[in-house]
C-alpha positions as CSV (number, residue, x, y, z in Angstrom):
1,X,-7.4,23.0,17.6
2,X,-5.7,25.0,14.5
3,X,-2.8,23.5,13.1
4,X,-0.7,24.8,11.0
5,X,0.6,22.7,7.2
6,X,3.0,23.6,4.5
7,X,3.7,21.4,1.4
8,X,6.9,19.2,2.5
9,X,8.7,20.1,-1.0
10,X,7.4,23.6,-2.9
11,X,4.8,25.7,-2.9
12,X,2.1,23.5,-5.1
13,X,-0.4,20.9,-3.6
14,X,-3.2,19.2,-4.4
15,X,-6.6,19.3,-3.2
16,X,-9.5,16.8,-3.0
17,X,-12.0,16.6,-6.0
18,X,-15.5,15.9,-5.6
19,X,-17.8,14.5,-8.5
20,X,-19.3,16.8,-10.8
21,X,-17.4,20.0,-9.3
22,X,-13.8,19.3,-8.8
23,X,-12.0,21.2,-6.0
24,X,-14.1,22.7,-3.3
25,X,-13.0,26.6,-4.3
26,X,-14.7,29.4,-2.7
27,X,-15.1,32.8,-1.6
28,X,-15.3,33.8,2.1
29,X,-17.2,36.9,2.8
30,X,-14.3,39.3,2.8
31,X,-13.6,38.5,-0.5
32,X,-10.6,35.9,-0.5
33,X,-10.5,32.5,-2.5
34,X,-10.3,29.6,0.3
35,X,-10.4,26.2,-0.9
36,X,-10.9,22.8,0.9
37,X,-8.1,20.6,1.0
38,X,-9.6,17.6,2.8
39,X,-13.2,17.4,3.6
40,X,-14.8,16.0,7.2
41,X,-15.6,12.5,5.9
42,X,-12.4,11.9,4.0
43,X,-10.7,13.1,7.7
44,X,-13.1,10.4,9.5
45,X,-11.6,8.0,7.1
46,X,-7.9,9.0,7.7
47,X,-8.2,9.4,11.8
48,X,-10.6,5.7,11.8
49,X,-7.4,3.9,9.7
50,X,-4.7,5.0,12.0
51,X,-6.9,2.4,13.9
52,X,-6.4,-0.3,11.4
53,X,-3.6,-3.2,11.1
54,X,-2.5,-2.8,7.8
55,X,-5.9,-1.5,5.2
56,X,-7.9,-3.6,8.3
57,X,-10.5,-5.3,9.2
58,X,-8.2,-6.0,11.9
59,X,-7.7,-4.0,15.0
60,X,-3.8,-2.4,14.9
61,X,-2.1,-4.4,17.6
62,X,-1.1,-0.8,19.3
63,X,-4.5,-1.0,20.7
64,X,-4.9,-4.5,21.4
65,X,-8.0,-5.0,23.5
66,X,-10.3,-1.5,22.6
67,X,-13.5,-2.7,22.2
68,X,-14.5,-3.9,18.2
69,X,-17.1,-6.3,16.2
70,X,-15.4,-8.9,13.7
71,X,-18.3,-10.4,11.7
72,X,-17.8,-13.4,9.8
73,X,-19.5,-13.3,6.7
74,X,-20.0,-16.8,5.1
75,X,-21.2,-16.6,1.3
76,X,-23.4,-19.6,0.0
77,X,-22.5,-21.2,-3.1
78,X,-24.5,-20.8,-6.2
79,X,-24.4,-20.4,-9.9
80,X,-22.4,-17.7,-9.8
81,X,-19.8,-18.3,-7.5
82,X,-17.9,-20.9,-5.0
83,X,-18.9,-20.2,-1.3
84,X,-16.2,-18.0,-0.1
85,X,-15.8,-16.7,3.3
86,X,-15.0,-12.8,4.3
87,X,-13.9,-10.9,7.4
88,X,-15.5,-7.5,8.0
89,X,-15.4,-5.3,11.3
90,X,-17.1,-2.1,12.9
91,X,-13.9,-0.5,12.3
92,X,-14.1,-0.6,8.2
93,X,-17.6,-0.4,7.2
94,X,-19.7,2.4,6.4
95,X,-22.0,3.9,9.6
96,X,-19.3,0.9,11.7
97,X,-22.6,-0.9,14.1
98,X,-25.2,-0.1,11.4
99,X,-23.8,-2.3,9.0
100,X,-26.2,-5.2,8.2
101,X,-23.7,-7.8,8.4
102,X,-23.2,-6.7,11.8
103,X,-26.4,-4.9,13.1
104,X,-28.4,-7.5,11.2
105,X,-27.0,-10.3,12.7
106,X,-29.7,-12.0,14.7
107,X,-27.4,-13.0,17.7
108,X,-26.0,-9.2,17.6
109,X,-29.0,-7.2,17.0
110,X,-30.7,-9.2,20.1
111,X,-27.5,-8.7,22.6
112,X,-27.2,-5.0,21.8
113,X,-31.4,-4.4,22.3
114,X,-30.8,-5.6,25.6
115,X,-27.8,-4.2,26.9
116,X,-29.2,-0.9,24.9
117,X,-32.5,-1.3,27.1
118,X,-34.5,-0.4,23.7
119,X,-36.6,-2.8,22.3
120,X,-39.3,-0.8,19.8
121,X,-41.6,1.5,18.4
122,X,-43.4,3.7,21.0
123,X,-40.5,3.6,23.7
124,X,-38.2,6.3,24.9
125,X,-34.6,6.1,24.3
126,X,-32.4,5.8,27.4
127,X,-29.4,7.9,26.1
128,X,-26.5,6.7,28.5
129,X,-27.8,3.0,28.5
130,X,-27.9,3.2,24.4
131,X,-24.2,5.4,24.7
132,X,-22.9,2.7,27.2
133,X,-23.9,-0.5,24.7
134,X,-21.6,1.4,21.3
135,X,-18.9,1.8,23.8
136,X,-19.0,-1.9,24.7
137,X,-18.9,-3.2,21.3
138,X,-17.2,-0.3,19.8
139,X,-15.3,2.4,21.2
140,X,-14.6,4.1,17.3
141,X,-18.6,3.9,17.2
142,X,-18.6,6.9,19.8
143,X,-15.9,8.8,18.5
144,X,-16.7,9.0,14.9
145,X,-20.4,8.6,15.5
146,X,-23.3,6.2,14.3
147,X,-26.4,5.9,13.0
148,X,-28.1,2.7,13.2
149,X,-30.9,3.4,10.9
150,X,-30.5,-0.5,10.6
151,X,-31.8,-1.3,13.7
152,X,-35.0,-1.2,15.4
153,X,-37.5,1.9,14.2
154,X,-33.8,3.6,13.2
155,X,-33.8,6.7,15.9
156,X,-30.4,5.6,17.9
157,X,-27.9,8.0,16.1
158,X,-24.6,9.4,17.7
159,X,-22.6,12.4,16.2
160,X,-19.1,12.4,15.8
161,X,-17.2,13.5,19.4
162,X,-13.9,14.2,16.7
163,X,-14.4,16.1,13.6
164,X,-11.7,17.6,11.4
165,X,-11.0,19.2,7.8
166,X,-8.3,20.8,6.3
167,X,-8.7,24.4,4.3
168,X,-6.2,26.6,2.6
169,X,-6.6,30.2,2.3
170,X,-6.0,32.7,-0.1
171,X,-5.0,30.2,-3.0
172,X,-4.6,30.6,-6.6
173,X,-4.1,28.0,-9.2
174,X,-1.0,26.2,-10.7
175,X,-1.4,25.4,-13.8
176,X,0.6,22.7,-16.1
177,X,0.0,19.2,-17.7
178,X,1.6,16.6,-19.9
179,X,0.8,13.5,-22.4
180,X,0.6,9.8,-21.7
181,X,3.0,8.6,-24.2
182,X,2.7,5.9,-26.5
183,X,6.6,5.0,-28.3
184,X,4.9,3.0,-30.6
185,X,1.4,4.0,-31.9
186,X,1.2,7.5,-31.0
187,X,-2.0,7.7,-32.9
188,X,-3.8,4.8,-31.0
189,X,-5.3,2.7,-34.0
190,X,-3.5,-0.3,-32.6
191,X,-5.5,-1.8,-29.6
192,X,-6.9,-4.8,-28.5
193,X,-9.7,-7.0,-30.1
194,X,-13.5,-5.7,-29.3
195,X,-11.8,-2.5,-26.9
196,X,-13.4,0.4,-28.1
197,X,-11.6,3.0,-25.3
198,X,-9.5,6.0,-26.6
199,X,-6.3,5.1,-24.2
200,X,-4.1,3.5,-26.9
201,X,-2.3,6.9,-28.0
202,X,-0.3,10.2,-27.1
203,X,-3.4,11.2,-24.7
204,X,-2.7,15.4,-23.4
205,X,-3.9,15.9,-20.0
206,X,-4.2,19.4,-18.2
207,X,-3.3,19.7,-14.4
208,X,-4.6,22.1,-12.0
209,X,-2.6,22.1,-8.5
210,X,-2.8,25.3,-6.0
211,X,-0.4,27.7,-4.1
212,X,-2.2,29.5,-0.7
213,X,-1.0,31.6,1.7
214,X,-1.8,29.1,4.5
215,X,-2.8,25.9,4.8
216,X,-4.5,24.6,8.1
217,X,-5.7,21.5,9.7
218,X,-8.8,22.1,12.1
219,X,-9.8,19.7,15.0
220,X,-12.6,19.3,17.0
221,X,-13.9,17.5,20.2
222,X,-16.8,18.0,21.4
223,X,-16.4,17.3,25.3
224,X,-19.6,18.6,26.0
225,X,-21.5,15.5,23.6
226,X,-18.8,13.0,25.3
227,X,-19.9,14.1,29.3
228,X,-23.4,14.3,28.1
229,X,-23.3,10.3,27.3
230,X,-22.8,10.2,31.6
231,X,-20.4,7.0,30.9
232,X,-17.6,5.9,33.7
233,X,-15.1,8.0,34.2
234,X,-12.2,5.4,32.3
235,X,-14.0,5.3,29.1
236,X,-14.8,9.2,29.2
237,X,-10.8,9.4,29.4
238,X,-10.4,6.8,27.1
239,X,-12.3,8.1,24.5
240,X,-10.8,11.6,25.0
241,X,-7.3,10.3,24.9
242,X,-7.9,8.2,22.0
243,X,-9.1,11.2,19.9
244,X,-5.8,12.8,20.9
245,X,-3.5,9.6,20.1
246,X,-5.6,10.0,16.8
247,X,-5.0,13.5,15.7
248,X,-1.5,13.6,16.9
249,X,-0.7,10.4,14.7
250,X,-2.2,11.7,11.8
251,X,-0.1,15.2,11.9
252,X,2.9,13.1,12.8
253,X,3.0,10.5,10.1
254,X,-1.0,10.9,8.1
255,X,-0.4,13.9,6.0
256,X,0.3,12.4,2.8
257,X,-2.7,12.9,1.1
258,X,-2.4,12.0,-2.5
259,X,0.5,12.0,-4.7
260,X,0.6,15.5,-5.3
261,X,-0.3,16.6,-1.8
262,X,2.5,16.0,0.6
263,X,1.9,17.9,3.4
264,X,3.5,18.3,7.2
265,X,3.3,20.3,10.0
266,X,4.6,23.5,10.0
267,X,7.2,24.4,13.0
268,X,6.5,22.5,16.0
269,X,2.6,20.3,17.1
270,X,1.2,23.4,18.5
271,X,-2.4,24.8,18.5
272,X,-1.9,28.0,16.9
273,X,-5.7,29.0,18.4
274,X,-4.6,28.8,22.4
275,X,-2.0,27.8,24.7
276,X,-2.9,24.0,24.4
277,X,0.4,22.0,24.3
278,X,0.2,19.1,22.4
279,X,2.2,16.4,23.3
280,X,3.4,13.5,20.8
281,X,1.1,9.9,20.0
282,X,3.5,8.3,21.8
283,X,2.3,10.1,25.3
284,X,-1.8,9.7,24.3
285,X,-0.7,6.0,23.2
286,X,0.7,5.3,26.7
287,X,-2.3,6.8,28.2
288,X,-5.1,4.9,26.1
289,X,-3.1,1.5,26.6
290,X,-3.7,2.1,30.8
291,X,-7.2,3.2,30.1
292,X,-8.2,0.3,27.7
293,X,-6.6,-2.0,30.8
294,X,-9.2,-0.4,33.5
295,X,-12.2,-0.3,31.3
296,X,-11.3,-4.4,30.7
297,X,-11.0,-4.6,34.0
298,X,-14.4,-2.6,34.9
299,X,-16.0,-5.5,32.6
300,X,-17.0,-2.2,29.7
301,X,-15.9,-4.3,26.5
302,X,-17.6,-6.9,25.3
303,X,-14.1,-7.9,23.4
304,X,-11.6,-7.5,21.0
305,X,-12.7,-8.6,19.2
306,X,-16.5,-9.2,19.2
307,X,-17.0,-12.4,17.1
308,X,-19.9,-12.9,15.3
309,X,-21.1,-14.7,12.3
310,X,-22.9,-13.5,9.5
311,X,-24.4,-15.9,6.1
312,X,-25.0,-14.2,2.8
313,X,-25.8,-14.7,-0.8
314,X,-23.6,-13.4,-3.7
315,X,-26.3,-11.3,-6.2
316,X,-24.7,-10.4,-9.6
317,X,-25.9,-6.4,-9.5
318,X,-28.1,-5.5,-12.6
319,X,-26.7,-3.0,-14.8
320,X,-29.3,-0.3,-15.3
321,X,-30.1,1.3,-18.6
322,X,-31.8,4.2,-19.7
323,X,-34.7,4.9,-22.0
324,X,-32.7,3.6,-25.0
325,X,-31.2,0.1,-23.5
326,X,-27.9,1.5,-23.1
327,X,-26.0,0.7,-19.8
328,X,-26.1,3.7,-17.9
329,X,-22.5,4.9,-16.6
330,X,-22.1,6.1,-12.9
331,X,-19.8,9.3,-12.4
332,X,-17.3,8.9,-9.8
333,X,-14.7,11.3,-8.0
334,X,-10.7,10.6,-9.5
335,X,-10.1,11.1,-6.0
336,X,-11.9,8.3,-4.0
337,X,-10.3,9.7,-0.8
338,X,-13.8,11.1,-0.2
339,X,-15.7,8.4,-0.2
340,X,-18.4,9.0,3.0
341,X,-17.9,6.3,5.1
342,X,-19.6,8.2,8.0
């Protein structure tokens, strides 16, 4: 599906920045300047939170009962910290089964082998028993894929059913800027004891935003993966239909995507590609509520959640230094939208 965006206000947006290049510019083969406005992870990010009550790692109670691991993660005390204890789920961490507070877990790891029908080195994988075991502990596993390189010899990996990016064509730049303003030490030589940062004055800052022609938002399920997996026909439907709810969501109320890039839809929820009709959340939402009822009902959810739990030890992390013994900085994005959590 091909939708189509516009800024909600203006002409000017901005795009996401990646470390070490900045926006994704570049030149398609006929010659015009395209630019990425939101890459396929930052999208897996967006269309998993829709998922989310509030910033997670709780299940949005939309979807109450959709399959979902909740690990409990009990820190130890020790001479760093009080024992503290954290909630994490499938549906917030990075690779969602793979990670080790979940896939690790010794009561887990052992339930999922065996459902999974895998148990080593030297043994062939049995796709649809492997494809049925994600969907029973997590549904979001499937649709965003997986790759438990945590478990076993690390071969079970499942690519995303839903993908999706957004790209504006034809674009040039907008140029303007500004100064953070100090009203009572423009020059900054007042600051605070042992702070050696230059943030204390006027500080000039330059701002690139873009103008394009079009803007688009591209979608992408892959229905030949999903039937390939051979599950039963209610999750097959539910995982279709919960891709759908998800998309739909995210054009309807997601496309906010940073301060300076306000985006909506463009004329009515339409695939400008084909004569698909998309309908509103509301009418996928409907439809994956009934399907998460049958696939309860068909005993394909191990619950909602799955409760496990999970000790740990707090370990201060080492700052490294290079060849001179200085600490070493580490260069992130400003815009940590992009983060790959997939």
């Amino acid at each position: 599906m091909e939708i189509e965006l516009k800024p909600i206000q203006g002409d000017r947006f901005q795009p996401t920045g990646f470390p070490n290049l900045g926006a994704a510019v570049y030149e398609t083969p006929k010659g015009d300047r395209n630019i990425l406005v939101e890459s396929p992870q930052s999208m897996a990010n967006r269309l998993e939170k829709i998922c989310l009550k509030d910033e997670g790692p709780y299940l949005n109670e939309d979807l109450n009962g959709l399959s979902y691991v909740l690990a409990h993660i009990k820190v130890k005390k020790s001479k760093d910290t009080e024992a503290m204890e954290i909630d994490t789920s499938s549906l917030v961490e990075a690779h969602r089964l793979n990670s080790p507070f979940i896939i690790k877990n010794p009561q887990f790891k052992d339930e999922f082998g065996k459902r999974s029908g895998y148990d080593g080195k030297g043994k062939h994988l049995d796709w649809h028993k492997t494809s049925e075991a994600v969907f029973y502990y997590d549904v979001n596993s499937l649709i965003h894929g997986t790759f438990l390189s945590n478990f076993q010899d690390g071969r079970v990996k499942f690519p995303r059913i839903l993908s999706a990016f957004i790209e504006a064509m034809n674009v040039k730049e907008a140029e303007s800027g500004g100064t953070k303003f100090n009203s009572f030490d423009p020059s900054g030589t007042i600051k605070l004891e042992g702070d050696t940062k230059n943030v204390y004055g006027n500080v000039p800052y330059q701002r690139t935003e873009y103008v394009a022609d079009s803007i688009k938002a591209y979608f992408n399920i892959d229905v030949n993966l999903l039937k390939s997996y051979r599950l039963d026909e209610s999750a097959e439907l539910l995982l279709l239909n919960l891709a759908m709810y998800k998309i739909t969501r995210f054009c309807e109320s997601g496309l906010r995507l940073r301060t300076a890039c306000d985006l909506t839809v463009n004329g009515t929820l339409t695939a400008t590609n084909s004569d698909y009709q998309i309908n509103g959340s509301s009418y996928y939402l409907g439809r994956v509520r009934k399907l998460i009822e049958e696939c309860k009902n068909k005993n394909l959810f191990a619950g909602s959640p799955y409760e496990i739990t999970t000790e740990a030890t707090y370990t201060p992390k080492k700052d490294k230094k290079d060849k001179n013994g200085n600490k070493e900085s580490q260069e992130i994005s400003d815009n940590d939208d992009d983060n790959d959590n997939d």
